[in-house]
PDB file of N, CA, C, O and CB in Angstrom:
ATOM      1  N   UNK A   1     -66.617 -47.225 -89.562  1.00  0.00           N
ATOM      2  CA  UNK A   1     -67.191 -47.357 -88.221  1.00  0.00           C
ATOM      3  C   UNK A   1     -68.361 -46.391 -88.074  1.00  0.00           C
ATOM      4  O   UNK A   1     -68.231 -45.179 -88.247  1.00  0.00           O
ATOM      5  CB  UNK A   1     -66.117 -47.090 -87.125  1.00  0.00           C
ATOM      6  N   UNK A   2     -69.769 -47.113 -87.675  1.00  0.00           N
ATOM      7  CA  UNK A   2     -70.777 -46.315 -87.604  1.00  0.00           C
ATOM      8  C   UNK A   2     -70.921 -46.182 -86.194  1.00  0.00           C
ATOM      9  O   UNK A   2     -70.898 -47.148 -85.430  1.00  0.00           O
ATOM     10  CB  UNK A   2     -71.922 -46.755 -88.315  1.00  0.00           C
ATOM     11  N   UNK A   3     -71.075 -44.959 -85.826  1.00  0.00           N
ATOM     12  CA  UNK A   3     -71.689 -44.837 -84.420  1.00  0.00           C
ATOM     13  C   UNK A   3     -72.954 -43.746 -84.136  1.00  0.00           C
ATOM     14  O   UNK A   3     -72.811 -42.525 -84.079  1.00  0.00           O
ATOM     15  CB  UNK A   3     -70.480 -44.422 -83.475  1.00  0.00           C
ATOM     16  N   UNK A   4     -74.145 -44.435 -83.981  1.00  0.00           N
ATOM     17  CA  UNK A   4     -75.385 -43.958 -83.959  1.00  0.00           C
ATOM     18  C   UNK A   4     -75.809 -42.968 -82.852  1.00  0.00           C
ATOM     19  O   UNK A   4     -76.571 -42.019 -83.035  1.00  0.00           O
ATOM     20  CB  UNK A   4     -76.154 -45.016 -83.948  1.00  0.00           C
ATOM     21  N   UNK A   5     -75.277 -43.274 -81.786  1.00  0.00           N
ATOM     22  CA  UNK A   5     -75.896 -41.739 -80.916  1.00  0.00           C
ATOM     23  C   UNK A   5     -74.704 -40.731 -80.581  1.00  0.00           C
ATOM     24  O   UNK A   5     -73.557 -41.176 -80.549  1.00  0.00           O
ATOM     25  CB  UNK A   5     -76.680 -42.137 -79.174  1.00  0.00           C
ATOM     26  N   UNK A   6     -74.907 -39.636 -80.379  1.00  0.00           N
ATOM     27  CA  UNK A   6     -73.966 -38.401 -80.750  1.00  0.00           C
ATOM     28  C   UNK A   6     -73.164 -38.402 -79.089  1.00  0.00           C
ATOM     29  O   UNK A   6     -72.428 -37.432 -78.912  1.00  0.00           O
ATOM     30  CB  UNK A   6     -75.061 -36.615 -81.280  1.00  0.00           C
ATOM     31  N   UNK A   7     -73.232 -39.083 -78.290  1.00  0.00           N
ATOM     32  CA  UNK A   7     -72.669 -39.164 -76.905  1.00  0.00           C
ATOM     33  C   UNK A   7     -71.159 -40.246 -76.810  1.00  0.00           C
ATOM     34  O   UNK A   7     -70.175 -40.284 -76.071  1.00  0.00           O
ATOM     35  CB  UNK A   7     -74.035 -39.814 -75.885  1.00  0.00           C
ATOM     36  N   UNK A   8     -71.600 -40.962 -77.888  1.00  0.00           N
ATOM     37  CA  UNK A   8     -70.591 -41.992 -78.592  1.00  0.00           C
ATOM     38  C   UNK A   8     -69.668 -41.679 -79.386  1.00  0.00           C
ATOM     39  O   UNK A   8     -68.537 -42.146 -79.525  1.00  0.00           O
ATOM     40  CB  UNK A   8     -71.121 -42.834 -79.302  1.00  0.00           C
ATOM     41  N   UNK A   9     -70.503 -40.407 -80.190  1.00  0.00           N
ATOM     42  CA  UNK A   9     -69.404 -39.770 -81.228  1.00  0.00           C
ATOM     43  C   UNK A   9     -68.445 -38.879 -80.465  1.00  0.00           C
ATOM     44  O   UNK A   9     -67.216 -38.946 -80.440  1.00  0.00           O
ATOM     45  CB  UNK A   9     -70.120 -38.821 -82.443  1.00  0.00           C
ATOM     46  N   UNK A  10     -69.274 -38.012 -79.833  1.00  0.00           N
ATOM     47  CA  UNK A  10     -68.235 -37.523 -78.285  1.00  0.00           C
ATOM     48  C   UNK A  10     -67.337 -38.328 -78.277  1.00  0.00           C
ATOM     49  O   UNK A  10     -66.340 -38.117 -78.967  1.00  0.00           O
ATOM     50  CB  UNK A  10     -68.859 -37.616 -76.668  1.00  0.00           C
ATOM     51  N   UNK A  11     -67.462 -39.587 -77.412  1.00  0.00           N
ATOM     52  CA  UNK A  11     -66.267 -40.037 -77.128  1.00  0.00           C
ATOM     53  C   UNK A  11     -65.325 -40.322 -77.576  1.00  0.00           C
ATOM     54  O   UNK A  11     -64.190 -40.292 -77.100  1.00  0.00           O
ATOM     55  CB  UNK A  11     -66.262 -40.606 -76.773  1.00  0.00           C
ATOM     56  N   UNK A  12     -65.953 -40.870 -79.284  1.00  0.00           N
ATOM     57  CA  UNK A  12     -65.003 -41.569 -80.224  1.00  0.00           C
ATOM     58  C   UNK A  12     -64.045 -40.542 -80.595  1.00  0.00           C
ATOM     59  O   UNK A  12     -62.916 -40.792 -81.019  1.00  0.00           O
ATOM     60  CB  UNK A  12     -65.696 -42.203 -81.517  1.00  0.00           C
ATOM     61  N   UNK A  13     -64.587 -39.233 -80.404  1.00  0.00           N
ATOM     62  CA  UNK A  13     -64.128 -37.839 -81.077  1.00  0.00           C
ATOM     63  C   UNK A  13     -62.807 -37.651 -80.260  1.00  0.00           C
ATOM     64  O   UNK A  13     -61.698 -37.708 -80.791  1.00  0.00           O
ATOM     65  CB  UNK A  13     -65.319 -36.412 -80.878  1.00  0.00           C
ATOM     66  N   UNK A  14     -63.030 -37.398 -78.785  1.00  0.00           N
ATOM     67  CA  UNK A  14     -62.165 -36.686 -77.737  1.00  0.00           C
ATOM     68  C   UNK A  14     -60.766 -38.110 -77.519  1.00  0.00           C
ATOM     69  O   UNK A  14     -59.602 -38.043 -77.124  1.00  0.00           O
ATOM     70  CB  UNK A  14     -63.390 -36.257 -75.960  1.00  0.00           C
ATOM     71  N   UNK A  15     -61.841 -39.565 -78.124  1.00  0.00           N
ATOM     72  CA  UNK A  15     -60.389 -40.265 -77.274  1.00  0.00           C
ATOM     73  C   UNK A  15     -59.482 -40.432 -78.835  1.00  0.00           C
ATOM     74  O   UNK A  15     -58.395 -41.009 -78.809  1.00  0.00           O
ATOM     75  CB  UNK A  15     -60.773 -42.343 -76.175  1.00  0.00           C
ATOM     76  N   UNK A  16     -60.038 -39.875 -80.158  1.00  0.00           N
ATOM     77  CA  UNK A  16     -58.923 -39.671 -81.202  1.00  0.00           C
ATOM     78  C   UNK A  16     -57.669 -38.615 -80.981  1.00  0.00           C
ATOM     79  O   UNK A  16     -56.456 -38.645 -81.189  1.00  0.00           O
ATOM     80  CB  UNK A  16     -59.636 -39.220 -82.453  1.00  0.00           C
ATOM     81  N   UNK A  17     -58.897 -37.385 -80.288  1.00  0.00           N
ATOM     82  CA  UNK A  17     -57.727 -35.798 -79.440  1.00  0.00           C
ATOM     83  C   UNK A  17     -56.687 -36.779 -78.781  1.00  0.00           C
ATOM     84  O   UNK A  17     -55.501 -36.915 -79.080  1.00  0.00           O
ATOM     85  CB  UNK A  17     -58.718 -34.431 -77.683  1.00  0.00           C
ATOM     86  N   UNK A  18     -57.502 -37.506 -77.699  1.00  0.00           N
ATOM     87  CA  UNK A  18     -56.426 -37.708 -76.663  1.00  0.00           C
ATOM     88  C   UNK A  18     -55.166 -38.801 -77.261  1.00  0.00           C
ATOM     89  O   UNK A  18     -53.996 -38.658 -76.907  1.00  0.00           O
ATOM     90  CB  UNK A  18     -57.227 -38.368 -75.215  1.00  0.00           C
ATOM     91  N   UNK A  19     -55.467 -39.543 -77.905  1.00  0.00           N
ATOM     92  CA  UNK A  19     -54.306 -40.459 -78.491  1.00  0.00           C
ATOM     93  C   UNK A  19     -53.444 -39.377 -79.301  1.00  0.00           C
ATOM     94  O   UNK A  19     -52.230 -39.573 -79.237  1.00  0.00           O
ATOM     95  CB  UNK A  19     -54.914 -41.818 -79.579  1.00  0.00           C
ATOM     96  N   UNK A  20     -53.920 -38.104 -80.164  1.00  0.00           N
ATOM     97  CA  UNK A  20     -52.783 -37.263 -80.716  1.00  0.00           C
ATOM     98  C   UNK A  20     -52.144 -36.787 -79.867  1.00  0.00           C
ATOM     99  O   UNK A  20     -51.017 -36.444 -80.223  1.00  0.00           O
ATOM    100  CB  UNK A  20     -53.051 -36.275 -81.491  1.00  0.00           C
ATOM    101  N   UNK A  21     -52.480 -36.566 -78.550  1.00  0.00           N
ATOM    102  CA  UNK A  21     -52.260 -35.461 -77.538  1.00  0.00           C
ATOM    103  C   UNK A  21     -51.613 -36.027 -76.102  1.00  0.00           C
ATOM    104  O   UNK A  21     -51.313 -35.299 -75.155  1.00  0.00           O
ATOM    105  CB  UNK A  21     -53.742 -34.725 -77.251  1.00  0.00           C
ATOM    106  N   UNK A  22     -51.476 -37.338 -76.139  1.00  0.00           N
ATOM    107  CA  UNK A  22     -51.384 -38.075 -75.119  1.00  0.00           C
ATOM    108  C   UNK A  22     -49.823 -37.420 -73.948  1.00  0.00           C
ATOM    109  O   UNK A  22     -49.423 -37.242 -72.797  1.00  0.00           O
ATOM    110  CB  UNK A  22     -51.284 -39.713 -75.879  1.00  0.00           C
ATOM    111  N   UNK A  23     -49.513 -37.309 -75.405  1.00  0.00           N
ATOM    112  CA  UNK A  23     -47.994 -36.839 -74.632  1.00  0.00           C
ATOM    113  C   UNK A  23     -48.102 -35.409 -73.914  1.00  0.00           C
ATOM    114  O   UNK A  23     -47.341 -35.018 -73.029  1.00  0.00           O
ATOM    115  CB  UNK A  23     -46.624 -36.661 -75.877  1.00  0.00           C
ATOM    116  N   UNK A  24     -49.056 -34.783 -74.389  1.00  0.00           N
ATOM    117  CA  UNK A  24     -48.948 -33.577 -73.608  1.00  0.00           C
ATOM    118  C   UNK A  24     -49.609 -33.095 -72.519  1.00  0.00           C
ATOM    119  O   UNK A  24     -49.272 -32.101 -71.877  1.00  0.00           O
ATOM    120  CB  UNK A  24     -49.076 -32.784 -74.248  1.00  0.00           C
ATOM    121  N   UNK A  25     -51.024 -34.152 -72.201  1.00  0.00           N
ATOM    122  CA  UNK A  25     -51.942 -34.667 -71.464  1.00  0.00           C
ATOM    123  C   UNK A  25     -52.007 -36.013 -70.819  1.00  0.00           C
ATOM    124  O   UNK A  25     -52.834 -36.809 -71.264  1.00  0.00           O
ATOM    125  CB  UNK A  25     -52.814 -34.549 -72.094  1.00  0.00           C
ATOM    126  N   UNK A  26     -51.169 -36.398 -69.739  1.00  0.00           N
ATOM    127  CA  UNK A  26     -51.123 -37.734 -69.746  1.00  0.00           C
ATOM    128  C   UNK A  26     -52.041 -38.167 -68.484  1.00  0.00           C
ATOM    129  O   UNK A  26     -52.068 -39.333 -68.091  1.00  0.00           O
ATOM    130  CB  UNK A  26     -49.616 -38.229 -69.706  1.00  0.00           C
ATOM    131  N   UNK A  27     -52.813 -37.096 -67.864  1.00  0.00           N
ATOM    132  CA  UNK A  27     -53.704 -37.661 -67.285  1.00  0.00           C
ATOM    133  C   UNK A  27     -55.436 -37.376 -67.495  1.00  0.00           C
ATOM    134  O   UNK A  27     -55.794 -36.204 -67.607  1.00  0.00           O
ATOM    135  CB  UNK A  27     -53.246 -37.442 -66.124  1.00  0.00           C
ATOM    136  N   UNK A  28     -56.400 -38.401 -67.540  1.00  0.00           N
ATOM    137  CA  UNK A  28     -57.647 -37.874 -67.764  1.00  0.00           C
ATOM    138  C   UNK A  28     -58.121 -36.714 -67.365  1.00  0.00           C
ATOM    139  O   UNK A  28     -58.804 -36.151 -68.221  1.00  0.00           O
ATOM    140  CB  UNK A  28     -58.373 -38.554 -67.410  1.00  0.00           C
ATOM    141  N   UNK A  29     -57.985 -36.090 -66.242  1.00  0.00           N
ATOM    142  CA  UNK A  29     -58.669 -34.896 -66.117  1.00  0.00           C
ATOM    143  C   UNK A  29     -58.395 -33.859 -66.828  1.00  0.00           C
ATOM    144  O   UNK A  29     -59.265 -33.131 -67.306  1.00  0.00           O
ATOM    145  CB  UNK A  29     -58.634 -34.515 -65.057  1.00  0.00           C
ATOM    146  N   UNK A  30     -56.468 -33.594 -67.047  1.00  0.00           N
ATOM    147  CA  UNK A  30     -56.627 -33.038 -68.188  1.00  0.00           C
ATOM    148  C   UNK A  30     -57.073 -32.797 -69.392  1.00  0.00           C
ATOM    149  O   UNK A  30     -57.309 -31.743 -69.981  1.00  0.00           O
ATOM    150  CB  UNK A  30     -56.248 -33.036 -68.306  1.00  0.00           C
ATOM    151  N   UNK A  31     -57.196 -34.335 -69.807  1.00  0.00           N
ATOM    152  CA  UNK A  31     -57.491 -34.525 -70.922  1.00  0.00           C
ATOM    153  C   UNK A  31     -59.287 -34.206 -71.117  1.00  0.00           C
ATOM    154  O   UNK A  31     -59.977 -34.096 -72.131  1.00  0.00           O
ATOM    155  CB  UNK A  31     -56.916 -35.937 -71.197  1.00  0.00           C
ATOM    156  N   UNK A  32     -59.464 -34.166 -70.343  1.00  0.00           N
ATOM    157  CA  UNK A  32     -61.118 -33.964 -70.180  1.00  0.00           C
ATOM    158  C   UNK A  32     -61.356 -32.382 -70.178  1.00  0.00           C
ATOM    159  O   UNK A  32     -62.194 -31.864 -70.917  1.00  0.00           O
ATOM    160  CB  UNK A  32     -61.780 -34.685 -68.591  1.00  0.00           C
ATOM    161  N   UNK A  33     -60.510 -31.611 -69.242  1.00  0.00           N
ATOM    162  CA  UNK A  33     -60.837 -30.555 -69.274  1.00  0.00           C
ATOM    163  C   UNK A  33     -60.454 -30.018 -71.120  1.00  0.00           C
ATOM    164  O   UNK A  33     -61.258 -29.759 -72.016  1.00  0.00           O
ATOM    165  CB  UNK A  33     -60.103 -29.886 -67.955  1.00  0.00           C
ATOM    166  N   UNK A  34     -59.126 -30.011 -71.142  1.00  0.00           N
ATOM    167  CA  UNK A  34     -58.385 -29.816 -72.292  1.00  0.00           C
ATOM    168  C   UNK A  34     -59.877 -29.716 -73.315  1.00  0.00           C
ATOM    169  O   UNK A  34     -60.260 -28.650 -73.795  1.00  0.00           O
ATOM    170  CB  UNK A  34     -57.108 -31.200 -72.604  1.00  0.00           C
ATOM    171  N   UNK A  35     -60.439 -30.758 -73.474  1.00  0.00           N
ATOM    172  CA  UNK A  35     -61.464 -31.402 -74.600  1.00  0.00           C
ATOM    173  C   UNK A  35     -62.341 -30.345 -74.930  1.00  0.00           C
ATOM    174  O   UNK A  35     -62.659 -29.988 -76.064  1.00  0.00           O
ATOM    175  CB  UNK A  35     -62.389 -32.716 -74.101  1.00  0.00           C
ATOM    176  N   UNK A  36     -62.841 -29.698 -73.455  1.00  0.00           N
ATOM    177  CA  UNK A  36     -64.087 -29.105 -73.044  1.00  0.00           C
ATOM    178  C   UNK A  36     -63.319 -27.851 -73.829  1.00  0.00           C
ATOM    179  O   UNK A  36     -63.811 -27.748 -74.953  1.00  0.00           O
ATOM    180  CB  UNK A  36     -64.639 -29.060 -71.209  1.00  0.00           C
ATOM    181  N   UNK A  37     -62.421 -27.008 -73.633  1.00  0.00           N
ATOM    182  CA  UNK A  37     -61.890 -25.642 -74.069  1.00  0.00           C
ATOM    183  C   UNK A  37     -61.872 -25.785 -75.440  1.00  0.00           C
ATOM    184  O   UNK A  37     -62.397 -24.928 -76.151  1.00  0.00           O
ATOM    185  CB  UNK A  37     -60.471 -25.209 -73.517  1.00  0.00           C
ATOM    186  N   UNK A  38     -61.144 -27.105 -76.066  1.00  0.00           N
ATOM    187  CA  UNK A  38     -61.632 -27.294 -77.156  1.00  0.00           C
ATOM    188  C   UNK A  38     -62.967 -26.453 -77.835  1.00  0.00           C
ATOM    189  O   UNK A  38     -63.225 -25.402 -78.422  1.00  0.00           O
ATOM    190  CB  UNK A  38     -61.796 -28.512 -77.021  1.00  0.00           C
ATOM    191  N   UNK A  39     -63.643 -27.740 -77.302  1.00  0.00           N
ATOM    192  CA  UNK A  39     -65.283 -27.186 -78.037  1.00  0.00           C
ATOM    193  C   UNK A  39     -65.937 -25.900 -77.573  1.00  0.00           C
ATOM    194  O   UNK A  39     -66.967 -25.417 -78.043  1.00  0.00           O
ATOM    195  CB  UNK A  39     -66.561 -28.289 -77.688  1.00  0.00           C
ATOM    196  N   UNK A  40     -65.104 -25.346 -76.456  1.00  0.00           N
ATOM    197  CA  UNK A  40     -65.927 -23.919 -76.198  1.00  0.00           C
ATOM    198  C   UNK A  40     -65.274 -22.988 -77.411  1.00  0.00           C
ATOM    199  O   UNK A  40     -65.972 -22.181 -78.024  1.00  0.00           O
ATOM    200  CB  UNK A  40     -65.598 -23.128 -74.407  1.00  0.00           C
ATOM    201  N   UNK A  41     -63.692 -23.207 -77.729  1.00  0.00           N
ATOM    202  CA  UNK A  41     -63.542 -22.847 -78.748  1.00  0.00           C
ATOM    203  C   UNK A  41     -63.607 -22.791 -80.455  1.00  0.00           C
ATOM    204  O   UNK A  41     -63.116 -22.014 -81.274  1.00  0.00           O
ATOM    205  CB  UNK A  41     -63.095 -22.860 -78.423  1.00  0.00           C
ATOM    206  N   UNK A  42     -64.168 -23.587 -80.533  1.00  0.00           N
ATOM    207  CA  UNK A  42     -64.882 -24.352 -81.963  1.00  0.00           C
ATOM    208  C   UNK A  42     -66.325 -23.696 -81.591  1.00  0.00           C
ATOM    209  O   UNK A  42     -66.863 -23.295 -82.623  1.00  0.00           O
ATOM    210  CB  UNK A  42     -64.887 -26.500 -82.061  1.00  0.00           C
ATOM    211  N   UNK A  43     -67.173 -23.449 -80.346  1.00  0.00           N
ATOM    212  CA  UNK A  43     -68.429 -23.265 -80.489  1.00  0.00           C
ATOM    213  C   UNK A  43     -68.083 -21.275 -80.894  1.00  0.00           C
ATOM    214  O   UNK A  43     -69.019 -20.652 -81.397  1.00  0.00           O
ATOM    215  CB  UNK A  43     -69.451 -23.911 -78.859  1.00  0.00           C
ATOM    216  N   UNK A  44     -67.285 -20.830 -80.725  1.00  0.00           N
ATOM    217  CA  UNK A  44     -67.227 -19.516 -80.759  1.00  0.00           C
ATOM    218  C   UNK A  44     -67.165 -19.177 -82.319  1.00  0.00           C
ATOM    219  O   UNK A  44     -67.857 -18.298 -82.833  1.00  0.00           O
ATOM    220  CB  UNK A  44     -66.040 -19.004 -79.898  1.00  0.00           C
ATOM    221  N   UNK A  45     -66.301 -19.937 -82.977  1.00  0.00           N
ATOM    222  CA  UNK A  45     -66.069 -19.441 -84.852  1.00  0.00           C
ATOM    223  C   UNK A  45     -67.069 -19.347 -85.033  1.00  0.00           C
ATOM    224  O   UNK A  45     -67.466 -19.026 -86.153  1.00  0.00           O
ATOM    225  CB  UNK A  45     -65.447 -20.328 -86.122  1.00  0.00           C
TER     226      UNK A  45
END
């Protein structure tokens, strides 16, 4: 699966998180915020 602009890959990225994670996040906002701490923490290593 190719996906050409990086706003897409975002999504494709966060809704793979959210299907691992579903159970522990079962509503979008969590899951949205959740995403964001993510990458603030990946932007820090």
């Amino acid at each position: 699966m190719l996906i050409s602009d990086s706003k897409g890959m975002d999504e494709f990225i966060f809704d793979r998180i959210y299907k691992i994670n579903e159970e522990l996040l079962p509503r979008d906002g969590e899951y949205w915020e959740w995403g964001q701490k993510q990458r603030a923490l990946l932007d820090q290593l």
